[in-house]
N, C-alpha and C positions, 0 to 999 in steps of 0.2 A: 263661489267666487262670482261675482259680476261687475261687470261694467257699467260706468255712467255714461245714463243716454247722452249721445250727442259730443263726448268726451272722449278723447281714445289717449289721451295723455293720465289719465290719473284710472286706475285698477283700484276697486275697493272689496278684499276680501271677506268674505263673510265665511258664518258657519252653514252646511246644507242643512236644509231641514230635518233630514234622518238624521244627523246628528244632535239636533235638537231633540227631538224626540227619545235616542236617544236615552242623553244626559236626566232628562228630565224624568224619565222610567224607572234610571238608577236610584238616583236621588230622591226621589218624592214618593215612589217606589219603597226605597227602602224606610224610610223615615214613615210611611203609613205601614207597613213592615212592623216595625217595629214596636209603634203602637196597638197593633194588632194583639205581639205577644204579650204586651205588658198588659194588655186587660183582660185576656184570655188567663195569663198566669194568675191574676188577681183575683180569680173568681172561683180557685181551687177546685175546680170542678173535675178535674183529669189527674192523672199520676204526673203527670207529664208537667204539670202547671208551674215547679220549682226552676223546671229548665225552658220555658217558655217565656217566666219572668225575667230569669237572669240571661237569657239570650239579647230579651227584647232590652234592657238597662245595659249588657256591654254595649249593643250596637247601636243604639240609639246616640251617644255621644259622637261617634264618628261620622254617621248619617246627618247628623246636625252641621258640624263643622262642614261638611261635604257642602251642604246645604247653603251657609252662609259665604263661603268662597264663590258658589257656582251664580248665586243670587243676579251680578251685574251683567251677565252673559246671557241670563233671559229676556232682555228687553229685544223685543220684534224687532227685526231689521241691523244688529249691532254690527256695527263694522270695525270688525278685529284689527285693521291697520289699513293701511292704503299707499300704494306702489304709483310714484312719478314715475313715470316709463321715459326711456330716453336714456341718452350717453350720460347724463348729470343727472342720472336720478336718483329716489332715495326711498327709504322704506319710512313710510310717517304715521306715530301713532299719535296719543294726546299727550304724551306725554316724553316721547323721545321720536329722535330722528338717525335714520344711517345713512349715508350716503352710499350708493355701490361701488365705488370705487374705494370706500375703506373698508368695505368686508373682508376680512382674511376668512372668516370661517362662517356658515351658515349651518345652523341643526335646530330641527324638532325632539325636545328633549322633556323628560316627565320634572317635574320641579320636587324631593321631596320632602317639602311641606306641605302642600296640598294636592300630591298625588296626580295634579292636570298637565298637561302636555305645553309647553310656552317656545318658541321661536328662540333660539338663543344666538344672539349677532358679536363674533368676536372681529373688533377692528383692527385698524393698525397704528391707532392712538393706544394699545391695552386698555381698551374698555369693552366691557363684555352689555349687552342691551338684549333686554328682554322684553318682545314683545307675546301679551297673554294671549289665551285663545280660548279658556275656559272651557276644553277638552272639545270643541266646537269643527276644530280643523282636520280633520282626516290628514293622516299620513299620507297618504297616496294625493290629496288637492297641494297639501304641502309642497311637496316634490313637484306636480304639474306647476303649479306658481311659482317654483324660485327657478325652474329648468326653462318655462317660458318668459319669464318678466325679469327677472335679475341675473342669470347666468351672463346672456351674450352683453352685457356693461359691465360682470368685475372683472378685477383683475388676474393675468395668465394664472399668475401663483394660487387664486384664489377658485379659479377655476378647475385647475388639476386636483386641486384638494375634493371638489366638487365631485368631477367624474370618479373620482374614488372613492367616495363616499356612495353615488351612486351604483358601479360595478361590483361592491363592496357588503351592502346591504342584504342581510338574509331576507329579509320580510319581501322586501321588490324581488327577490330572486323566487321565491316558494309563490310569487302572483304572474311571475311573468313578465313583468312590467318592462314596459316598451318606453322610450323617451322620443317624446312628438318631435323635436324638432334639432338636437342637439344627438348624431351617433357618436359613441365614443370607440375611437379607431382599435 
């Protein structure tokens, strides 16, 4: 996450670099993986080379798709959405908008078709908004971003869902996690 110099009204979230790195270990990682076994298997040179091919041909299809989902989230510098701060503010990607004060529900949630983790925003029009992240976002920036930037502007109802969700959570609970600015009584 960072901030525009000079700005203190618009928050543009990014992905940290470790998690670049990362995704892209996974990914390109497995996909050079798996190329590996396919031409190892190919050259029958081992007992082993029947299950080296057919390793490297299962997984090579799902490493591929992995591959071509993860693709627009490698570009340096992506800004996975961007937070108007303020009583009227609103979560803005290119493609959608929320305002906070129509959030009923906020989660980090794995999407599964492509396996990545996406921001899932239910309003109180029943419209559910998906902002992507390209598995870029850590769970725990997640949580610091919606507990400092959108908590104190939704609404009561949407906030108790909130602290519950955070009180609530095995993962924060087995790290410890502490909330900077928001205790819940």
């Amino acid at each position: 996450m960072s901030n525009t110099p000079g700005d203190n009204s618009i928050i543009k979230v990014r992905g940290p670099l470790l998690m670049y790195i990362w995704m892209g270990l996974f990914v390109f990682g497995g996909l050079i993986a798996c190329y590996i076994l396919i031409t190892y298997g190919l050259k029958f040179e081992s007992d082993y080379s029947l299950i080296y091919l057919g390793g490297g041909l299962i997984l090579s299809p799902f490493f591929i798709y992995e591959a071509l989902w993860a693709f627009p989230g490698f570009v340096p510098g992506k800004v996975l959405f961007r937070i108007h701060q303020g009583e009227n503010g609103s979560i803005v990607s290119k493609k959608n908008t929320v305002q906070f004060k129509n959030i009923r529900n906020i989660d980090l949630k794995r999407n599964p078709l492509n396996f990545f983790n996406e921001v899932f925003v239910k309003t109180y029009d029943n419209r559910t908004v998906k902002f992507k992240t390209y598995n870029l976002l850590h769970e725990v920036n997640f949580y610091d971003v919606v507990d400092e930037h959108i908590f104190p502007h939704m609404t009561d109802e949407a906030k108790i869902v909130w602290n519950r969700k955070i009180t609530d959570d095995q993962f924060l609970k087995s790290m410890n996690y502490e909330r900077k600015n928001h205790n819940v009584e």
